[in-house]
C-alpha positions in Angstrom: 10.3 10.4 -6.2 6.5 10.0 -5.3 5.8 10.0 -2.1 3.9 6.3 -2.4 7.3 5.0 -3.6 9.0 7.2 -1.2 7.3 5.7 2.2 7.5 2.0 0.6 11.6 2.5 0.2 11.8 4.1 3.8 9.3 0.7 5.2 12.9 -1.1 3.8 15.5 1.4 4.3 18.0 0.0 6.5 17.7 0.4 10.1 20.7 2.2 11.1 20.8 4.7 8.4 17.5 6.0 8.5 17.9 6.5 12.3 20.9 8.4 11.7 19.3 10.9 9.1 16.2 11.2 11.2 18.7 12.5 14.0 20.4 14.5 11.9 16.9 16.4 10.8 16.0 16.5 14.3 19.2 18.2 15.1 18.5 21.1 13.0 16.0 21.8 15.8 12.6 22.0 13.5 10.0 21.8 15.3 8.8 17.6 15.9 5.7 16.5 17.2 4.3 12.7 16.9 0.9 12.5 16.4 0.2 9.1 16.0 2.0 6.3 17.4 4.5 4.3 17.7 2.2 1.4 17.3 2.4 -1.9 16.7 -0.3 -3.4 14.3 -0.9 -6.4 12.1 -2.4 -6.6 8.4 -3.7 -9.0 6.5 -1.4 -10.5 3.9 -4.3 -10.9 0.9 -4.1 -13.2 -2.2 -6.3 -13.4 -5.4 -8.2 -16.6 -5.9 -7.5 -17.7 -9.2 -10.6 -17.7 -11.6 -12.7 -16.4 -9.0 -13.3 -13.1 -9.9 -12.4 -10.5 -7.2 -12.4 -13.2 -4.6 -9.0 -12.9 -2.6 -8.3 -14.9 0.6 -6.2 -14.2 3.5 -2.6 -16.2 4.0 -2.0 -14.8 7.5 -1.0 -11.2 8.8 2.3 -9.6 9.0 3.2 -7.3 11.7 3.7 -3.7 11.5 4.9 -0.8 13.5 3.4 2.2 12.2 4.2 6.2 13.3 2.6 10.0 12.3 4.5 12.9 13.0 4.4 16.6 11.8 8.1 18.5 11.4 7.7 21.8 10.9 4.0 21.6 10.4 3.7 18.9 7.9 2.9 15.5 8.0 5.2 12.5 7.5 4.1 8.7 7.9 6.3 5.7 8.5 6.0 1.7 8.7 8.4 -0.7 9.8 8.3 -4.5 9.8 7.7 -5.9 12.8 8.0 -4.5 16.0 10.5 -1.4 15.2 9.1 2.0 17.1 12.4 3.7 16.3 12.5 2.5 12.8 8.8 3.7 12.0 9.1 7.4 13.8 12.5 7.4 11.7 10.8 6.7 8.7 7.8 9.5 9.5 10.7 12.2 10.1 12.5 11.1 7.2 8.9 11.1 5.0 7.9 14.8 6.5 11.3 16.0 5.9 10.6 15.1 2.4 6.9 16.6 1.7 8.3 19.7 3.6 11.3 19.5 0.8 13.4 20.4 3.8 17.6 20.8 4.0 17.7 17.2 4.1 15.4 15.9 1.5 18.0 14.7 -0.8 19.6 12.8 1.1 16.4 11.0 2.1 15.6 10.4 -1.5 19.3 9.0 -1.9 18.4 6.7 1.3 15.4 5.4 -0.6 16.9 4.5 -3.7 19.8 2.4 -1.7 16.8 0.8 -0.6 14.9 -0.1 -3.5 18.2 -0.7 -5.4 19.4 -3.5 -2.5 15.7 -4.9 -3.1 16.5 -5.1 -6.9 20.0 -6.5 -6.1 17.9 -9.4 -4.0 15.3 -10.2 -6.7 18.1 -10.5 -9.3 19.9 -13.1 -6.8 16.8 -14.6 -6.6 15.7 -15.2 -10.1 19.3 -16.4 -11.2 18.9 -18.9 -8.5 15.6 -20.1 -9.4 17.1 -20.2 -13.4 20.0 -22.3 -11.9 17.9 -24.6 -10.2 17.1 -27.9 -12.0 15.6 -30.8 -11.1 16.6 -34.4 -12.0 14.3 -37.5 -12.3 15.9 -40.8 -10.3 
């Protein structure tokens, strides 16, 4: 998996499961240090401007809780949505755990495809609502 794919799945990898495999790297008693965070920030949510060349405009900004750590000597980067300091130095333990190709790298890899699959799962509930939808003239 590449790792940009990889820290997007762990940003929506549910909560409790990514804790839980973050602990369960930790237990293994590598060596952790945070280097960065937690923090809480907020980005700008950008939108192109139709027909105006590279023009975008901001729709607001969405909050972020964002986390650096090193395991073992290498780095690993996690976001969360909103305010979720547990979730995003989860996510950088399960992202250096990864990049280090540690004991549990699999199984993070298998965490970020549940997560991109249950995102797939919600789009395709999505789109056969909007097909389903019709609207009638009075």
């Amino acid at each position: 998996m590449r790792p940009e794919l990889r820290f997007e799945a762990l940003c929506e990898a549910d909560a409790a499961a990514l804790e839980r495999l973050a602990d369960e790297i930790l237990a293994t008693a590598v060596p952790v240090s945070v280097t960065s965070g937690p923090e809480s920030v907020s980005a700008p949510v950008r939108v192109p401007v139709p027909g105006a060349g590279d023009t975008t405009v901001v729709l607001g900004h969405a909050a972020l809780t964002r986390c650096t750590v090193e395991l073992a000597g290498v780095r690993g980067d996690g976001v969360r949505a909103g305010y979720d300091p547990a979730g995003a130095v989860a996510a950088a333990i399960c992202d250096a755990e990864c990049e280090r190709r540690g004991p549990h790298a699999l199984r993070v890899e298998e965490l970020c495809r549940a997560a991109l699959d249950a995102r797939a799962d919600r789009g395709r509930a999505r789109a056969e609502l909007v097909a389903t939808t019709r609207l009638e003239q009075s």
